[in-house]
VMD Tcl script that draws the C-alpha trace (Angstrom):
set ca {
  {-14.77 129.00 5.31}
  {-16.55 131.24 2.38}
  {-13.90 133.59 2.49}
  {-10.79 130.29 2.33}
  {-12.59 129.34 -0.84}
  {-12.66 132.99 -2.44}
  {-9.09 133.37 -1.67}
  {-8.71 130.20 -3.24}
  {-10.69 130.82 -6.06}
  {-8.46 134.74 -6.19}
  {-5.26 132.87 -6.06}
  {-5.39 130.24 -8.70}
  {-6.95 132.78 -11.26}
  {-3.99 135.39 -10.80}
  {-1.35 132.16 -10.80}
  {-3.23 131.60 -14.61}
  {-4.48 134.90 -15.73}
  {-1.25 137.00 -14.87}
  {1.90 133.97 -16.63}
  {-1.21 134.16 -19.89}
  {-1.16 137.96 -20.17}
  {2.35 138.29 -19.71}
  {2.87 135.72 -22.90}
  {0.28 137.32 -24.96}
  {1.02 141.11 -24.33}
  {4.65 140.65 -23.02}
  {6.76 140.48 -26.26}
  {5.34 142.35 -29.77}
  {6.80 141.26 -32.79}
  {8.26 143.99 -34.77}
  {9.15 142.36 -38.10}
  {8.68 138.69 -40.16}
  {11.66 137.36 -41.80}
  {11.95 134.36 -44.20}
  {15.72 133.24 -44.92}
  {17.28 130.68 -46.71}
  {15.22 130.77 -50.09}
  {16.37 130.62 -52.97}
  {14.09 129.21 -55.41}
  {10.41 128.98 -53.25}
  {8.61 132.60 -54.04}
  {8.58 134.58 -50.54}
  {5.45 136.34 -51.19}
  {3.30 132.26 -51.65}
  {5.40 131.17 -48.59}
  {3.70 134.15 -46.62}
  {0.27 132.72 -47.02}
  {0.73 130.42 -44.82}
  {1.97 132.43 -42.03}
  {-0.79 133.53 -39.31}
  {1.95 135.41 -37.10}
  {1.34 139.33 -37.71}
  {3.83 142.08 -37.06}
  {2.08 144.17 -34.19}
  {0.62 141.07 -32.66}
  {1.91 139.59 -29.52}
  {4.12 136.81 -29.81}
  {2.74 133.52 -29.34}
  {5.10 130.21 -29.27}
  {2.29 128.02 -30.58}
  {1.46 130.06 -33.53}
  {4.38 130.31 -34.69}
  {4.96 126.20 -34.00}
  {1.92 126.13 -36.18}
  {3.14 128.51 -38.60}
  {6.45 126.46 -38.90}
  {4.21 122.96 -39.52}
  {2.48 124.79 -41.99}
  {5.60 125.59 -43.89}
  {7.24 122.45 -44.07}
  {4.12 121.26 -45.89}
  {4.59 123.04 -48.67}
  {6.89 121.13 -51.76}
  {10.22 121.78 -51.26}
  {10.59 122.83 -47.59}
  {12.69 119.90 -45.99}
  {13.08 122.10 -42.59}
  {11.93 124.88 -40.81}
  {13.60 127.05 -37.82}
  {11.75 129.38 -35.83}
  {14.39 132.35 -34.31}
  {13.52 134.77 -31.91}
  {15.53 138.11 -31.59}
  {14.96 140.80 -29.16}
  {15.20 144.12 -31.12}
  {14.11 146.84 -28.62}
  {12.66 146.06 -24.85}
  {9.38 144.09 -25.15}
  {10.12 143.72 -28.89}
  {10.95 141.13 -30.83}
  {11.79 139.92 -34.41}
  {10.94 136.66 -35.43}
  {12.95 134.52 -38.69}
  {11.52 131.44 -40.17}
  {14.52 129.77 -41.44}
  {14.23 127.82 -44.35}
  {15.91 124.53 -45.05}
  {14.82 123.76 -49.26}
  {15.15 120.50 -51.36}
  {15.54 120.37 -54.64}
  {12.38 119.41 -56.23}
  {13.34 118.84 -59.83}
  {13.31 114.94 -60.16}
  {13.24 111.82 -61.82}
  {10.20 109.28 -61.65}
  {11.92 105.72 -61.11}
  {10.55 102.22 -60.48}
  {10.15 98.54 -61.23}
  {8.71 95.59 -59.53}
  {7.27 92.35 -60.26}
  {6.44 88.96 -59.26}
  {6.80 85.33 -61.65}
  {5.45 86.05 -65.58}
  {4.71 89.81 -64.20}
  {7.28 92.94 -64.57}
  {6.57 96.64 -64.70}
  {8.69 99.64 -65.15}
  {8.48 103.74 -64.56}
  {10.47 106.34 -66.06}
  {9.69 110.43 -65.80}
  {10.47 113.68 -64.58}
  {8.54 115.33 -61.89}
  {8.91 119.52 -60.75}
  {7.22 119.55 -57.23}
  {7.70 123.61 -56.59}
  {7.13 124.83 -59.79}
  {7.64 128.51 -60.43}
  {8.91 128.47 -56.37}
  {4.48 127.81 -55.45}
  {4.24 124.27 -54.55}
  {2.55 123.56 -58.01}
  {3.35 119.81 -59.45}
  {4.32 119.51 -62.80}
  {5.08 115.87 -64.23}
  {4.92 113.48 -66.55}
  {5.71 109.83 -67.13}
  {6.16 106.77 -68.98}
  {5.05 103.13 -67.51}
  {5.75 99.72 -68.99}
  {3.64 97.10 -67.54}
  {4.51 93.88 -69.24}
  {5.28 95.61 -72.43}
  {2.05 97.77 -72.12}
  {2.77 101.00 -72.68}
  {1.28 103.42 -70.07}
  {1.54 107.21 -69.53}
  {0.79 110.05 -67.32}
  {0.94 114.48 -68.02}
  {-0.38 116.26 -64.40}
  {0.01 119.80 -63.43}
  {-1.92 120.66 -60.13}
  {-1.09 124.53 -58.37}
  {-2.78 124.08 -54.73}
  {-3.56 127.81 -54.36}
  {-3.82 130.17 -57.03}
  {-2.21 133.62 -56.45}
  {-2.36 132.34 -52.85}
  {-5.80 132.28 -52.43}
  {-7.50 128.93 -50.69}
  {-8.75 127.81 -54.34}
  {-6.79 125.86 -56.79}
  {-7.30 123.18 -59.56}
  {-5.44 119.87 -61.27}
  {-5.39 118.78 -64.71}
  {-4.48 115.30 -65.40}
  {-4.44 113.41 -68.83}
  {-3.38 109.59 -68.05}
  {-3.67 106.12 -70.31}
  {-3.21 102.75 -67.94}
  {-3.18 99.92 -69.44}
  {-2.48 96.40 -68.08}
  {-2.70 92.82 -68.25}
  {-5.64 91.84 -66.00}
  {-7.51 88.25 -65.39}
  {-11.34 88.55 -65.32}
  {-12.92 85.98 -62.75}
  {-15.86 84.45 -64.44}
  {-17.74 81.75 -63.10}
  {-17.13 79.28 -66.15}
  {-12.97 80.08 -66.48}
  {-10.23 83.38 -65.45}
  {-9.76 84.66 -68.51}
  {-7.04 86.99 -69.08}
  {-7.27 90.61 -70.37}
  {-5.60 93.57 -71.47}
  {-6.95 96.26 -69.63}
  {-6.64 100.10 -71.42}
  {-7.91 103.38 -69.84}
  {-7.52 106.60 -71.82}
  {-8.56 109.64 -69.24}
  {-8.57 113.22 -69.52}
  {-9.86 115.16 -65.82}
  {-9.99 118.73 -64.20}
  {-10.41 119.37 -60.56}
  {-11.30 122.13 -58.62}
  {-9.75 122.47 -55.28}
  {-10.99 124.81 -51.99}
  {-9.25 124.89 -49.07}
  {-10.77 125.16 -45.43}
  {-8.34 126.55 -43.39}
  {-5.04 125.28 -43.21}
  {-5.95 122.06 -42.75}
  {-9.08 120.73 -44.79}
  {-10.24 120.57 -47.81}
  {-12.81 119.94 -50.25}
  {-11.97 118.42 -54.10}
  {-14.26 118.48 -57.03}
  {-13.48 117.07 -60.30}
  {-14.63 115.73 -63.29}
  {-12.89 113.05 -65.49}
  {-13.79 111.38 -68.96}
  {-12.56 108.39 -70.06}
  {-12.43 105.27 -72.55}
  {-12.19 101.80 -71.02}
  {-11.38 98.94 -72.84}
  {-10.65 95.16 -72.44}
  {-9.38 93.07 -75.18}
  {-8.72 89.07 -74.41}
  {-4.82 87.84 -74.32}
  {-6.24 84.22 -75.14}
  {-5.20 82.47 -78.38}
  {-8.73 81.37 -79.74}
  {-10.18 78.10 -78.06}
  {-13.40 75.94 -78.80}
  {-15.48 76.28 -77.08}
  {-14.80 79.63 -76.58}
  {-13.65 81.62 -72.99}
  {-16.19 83.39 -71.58}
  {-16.14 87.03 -71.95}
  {-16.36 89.07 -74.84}
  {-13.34 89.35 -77.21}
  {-13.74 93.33 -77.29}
  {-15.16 95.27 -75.16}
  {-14.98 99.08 -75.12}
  {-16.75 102.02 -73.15}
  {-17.49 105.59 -73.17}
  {-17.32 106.83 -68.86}
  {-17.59 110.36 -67.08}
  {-16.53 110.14 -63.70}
  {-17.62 112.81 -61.04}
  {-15.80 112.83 -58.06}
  {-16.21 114.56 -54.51}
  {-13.54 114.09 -51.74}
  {-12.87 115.85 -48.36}
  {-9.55 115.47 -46.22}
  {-8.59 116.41 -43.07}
  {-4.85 117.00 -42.45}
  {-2.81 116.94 -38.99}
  {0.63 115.71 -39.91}
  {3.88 117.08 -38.46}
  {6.83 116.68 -40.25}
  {10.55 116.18 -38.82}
  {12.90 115.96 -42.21}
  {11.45 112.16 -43.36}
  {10.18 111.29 -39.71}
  {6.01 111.51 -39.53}
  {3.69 112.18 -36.43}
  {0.33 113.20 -36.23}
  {-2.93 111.99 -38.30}
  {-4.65 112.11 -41.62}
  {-7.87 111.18 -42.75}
  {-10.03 111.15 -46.42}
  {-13.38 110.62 -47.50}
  {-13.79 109.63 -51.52}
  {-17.16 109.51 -53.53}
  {-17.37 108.72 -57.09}
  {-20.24 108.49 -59.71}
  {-18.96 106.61 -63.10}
  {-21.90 107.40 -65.99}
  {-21.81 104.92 -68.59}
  {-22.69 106.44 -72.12}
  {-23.26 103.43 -73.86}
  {-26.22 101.87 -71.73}
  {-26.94 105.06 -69.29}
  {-25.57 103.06 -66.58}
  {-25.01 104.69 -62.83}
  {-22.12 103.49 -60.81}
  {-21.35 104.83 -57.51}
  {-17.97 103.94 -54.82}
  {-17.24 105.26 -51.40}
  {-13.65 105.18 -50.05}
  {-12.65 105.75 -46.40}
  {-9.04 106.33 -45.80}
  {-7.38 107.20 -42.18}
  {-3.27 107.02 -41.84}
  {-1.66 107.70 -38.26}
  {2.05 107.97 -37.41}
  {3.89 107.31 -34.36}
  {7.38 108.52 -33.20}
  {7.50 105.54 -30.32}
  {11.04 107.05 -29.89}
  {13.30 109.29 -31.89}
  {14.78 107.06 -34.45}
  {11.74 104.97 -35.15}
  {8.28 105.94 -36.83}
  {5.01 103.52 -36.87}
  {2.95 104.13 -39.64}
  {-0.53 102.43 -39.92}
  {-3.19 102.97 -42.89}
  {-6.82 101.89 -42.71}
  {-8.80 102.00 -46.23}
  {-12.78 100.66 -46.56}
  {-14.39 100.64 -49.73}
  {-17.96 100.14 -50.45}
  {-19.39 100.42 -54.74}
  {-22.79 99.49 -56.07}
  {-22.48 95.45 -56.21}
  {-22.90 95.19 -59.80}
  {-22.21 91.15 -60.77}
  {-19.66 92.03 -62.92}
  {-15.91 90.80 -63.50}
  {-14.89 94.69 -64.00}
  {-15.40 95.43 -60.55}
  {-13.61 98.62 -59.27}
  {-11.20 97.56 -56.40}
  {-7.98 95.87 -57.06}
  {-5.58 93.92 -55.41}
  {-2.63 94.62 -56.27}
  {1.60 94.61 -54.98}
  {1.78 98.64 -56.17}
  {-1.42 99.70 -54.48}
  {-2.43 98.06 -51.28}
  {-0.46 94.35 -50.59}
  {3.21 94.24 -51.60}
  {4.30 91.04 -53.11}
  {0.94 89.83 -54.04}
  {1.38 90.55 -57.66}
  {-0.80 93.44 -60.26}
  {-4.23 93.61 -60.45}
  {-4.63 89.96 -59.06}
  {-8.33 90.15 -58.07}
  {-10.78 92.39 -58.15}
  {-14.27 93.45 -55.66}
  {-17.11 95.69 -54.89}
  {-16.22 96.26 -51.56}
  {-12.86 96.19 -49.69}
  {-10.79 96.57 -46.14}
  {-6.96 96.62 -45.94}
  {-4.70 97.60 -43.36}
  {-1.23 98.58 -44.19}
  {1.40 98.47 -41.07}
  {4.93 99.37 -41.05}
  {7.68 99.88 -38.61}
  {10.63 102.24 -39.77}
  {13.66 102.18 -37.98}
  {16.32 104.58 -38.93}
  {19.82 102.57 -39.03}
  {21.77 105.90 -39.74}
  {21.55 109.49 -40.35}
  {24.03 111.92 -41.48}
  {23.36 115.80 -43.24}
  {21.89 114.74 -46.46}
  {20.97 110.85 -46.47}
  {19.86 108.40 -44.25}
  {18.72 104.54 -44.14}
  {15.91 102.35 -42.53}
  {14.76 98.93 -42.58}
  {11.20 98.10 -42.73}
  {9.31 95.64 -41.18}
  {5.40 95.44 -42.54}
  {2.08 93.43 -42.76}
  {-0.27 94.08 -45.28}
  {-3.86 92.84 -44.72}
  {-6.96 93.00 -47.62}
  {-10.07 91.44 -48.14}
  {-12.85 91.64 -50.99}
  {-16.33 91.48 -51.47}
  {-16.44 89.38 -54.26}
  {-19.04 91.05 -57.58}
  {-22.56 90.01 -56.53}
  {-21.66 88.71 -53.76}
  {-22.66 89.23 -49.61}
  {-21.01 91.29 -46.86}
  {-19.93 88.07 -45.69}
  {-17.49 87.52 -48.14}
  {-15.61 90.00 -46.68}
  {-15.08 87.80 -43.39}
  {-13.96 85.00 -45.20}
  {-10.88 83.03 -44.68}
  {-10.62 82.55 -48.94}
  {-10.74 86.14 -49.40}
  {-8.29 87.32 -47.40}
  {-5.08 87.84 -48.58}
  {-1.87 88.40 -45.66}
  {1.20 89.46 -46.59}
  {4.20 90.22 -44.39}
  {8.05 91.58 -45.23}
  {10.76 93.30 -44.96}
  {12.24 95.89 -46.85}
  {14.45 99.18 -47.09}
  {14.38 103.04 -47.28}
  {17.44 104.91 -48.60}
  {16.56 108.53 -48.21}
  {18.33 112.38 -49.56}
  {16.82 114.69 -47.04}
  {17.88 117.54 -49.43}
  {15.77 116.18 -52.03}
  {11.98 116.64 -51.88}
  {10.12 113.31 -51.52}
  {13.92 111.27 -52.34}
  {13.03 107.77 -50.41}
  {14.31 104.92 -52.92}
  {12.12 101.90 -51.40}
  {12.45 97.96 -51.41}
  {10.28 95.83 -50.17}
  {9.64 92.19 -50.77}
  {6.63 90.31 -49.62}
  {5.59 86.42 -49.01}
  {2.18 85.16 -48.41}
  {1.04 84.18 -44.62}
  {-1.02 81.59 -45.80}
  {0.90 79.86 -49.12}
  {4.58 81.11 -48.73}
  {5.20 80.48 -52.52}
  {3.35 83.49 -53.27}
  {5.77 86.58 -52.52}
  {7.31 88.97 -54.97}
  {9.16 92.68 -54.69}
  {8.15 95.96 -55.18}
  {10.53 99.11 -55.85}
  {9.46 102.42 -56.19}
  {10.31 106.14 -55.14}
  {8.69 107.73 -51.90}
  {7.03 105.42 -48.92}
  {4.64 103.23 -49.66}
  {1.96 105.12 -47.61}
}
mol new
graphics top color blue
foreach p $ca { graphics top sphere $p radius 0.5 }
foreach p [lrange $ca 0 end-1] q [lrange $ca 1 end] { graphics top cylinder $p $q radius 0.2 }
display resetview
């Protein structure tokens, strides 16, 4: 019987030890190719290739390899070909598929008494490294808002990298206070730097640093007695924030699969009255291919801030950010949870464009300023919307996905509005 089981044991680890050897010393690769480029710089594409000439070939390295490529701006597709060159030799091609990644920033949305606008050019593969270069203007009933961002991922290659960003928002806003909603007009005037390390391929870590100017003026005519609120208000911030991500998404042209997840802290320093002000933001987004024309994509945010009792509390609800058709910056909390879920179904496909129809349900509630963990399980806090909407897409341009979607309320069905932007929602 001893001598069954070491045959046994003999057997099974030649069946597993000789097919392993034979793929990892079998075939050596010879030479690297990249084809197809002509405006993404060969030398930054390399970095993200683990597969060595002189190394055995492996099939799932150089899967990886290809993942890793079509993650960079500008790649819509990626080929892996094998050739045998000599016996037990091979040469291996990554061939490239590129967008274009010069293009325009486009949208507009709104709901009753509430309209915004977006126009501005974005470069996503500037100088042929995946570096972002854009800026915009945004109109946000008749505010004028504005955005300048450059951001190069890896510098000369390396895993470090850094984003500048100089932004003004500004926006009408009501301001829940316990006496009357009184309605503002909200102004932020930023200037911010980030640092940027990478972990691997997959993680990494974000530092950056951020001053700005906040103001609120009221959009009241003057009443007696007066709203409550002051009539000005105007203050000096530096934000420090610290954020980790973890990144597992395969790409197929506009089709997702796979997993990401993001961890956000922030400090806000007040200068005016040495104030401390801290936030923490979960976010996890996972994709399914349920079959090959169809994508489910589902995105889980929690937010958690000091609880100051304050009517300039830092999350929003609002149609742009988190629940389409609900309207801009609608309400406001010191804690949140919203779940985003779509279904995508691709209604055609041809060489550069395709179409979907979207069926979604966007869930949010808020922990009102001052107010209990409860809040956040209760029926007039939670806002449901659900809708429908459309994706037209140019899979040779990077990011291309004009998007429609219009949204009613669950719970009062005269609440709904549209939202129309460029790129998916989440």
């Amino acid at each position: 019987m001893r001598r069954y089981y070491l045959s046994f044991l003999l057997f099974n680890f030649l069946l597993f030890w000789y097919p392993a050897q034979g793929q990892e010393h079998g075939l050596t690769i010879t030479d690297i190719q990249l084809s197809g480029l002509k405006k993404s710089n060969e030398g930054y594409l390399r970095n993200f290739i683990k597969t060595t000439v002189g190394q055995p070939y492996r099939p799932l390295q150089a899967e990886e390899d290809r993942q890793q490529l079509i993650r960079v701006p500008g790649i819509g597709n990626v080929t892996v070909l094998v050739d045998t060159v000599a016996d037990r030799q091979v040469s291996i091609e990554f061939a490239v598929e590129e967008q274009r990644t010069l293009l325009p920033i486009a949208g507009l949305g709104g709901v009753t008494d509430n309209f915004w606008f977006q126009l501005g050019l974005a470069e996503y593969n500037f100088l042929g490294k995946g570096q972002t270069l854009l800026g915009y203007f945004l109109s946000n009933n008749g505010i004028p808002n504005g955005q300048i961002f450059f951001r190069n991922e890896r510098v000369k290659g390396q895993p470090w990298g850094y984003a500048i960003d100089v932004r003004r928002i500004g926006t009408p806003e009501p301001l829940f206070f316990p006496e009357a909603t009184v309605n503002y007009i909200y102004t932020n005037t930023s200037t911010g730097i980030t640092g940027i390390r990478h972990i691997g391929f997959n993680r990494k870590i974000e530092l950056g640093f951020n001053f700005f100017v906040e103001e609120y003026e009221k959009d009241e005519e003057v009443e007696f007695p007066p709203l409550p609120g002051p009539d000005i208000l105007s203050q000096d911030k530096l934000l420090t924030r610290l954020s980790f991500e973890t990144n597992h998404l395969k790409y197929d042209y506009f089709y997702r699969g796979g997993s990401y997840w993001r961890a956000i802290g922030q400090s806000v320093y007040t200068f005016d009255d040495n104030s401390q002000f801290f936030s923490l933001i979960l976010e996890r987004i996972q994709y399914w291919r349920p079959y090959r024309t169809a994508n489910i994509a589902i995105r889980l945010k929690a937010g958690i801030a000091t609880n100051n009792d304050s009517p300039f509390a830092p999350f929003v609800l609002d149609s742009q950010v988190n629940i389409r058709g609900s309207g801009n910056r609608v309400d406001r909390g010191t804690a949140q949870a919203v779940v985003n879920a779509e279904f995508r179904q691709t209604i055609f496909q041809f060489s550069h464009f395709a179409g979907q129809v979207v069926g979604f349900a966007d869930t949010g509630t808020w922990r009102k300023p001052g107010g209990e963990f409860q809040d956040l399980v209760m029926r007039k806090n939670l806002r449901q919307f659900v809708g429908l909407g459309v994706r037209l897409i140019n899979q040779k341009v990077f990011g291309a996905v004009l998007r429609f979607d219009y949204g009613v309320d669950v719970f009062d069905t005269g609440e709904r509005g549209a939202v129309i932007g460029v790129g998916q929602y989440f």
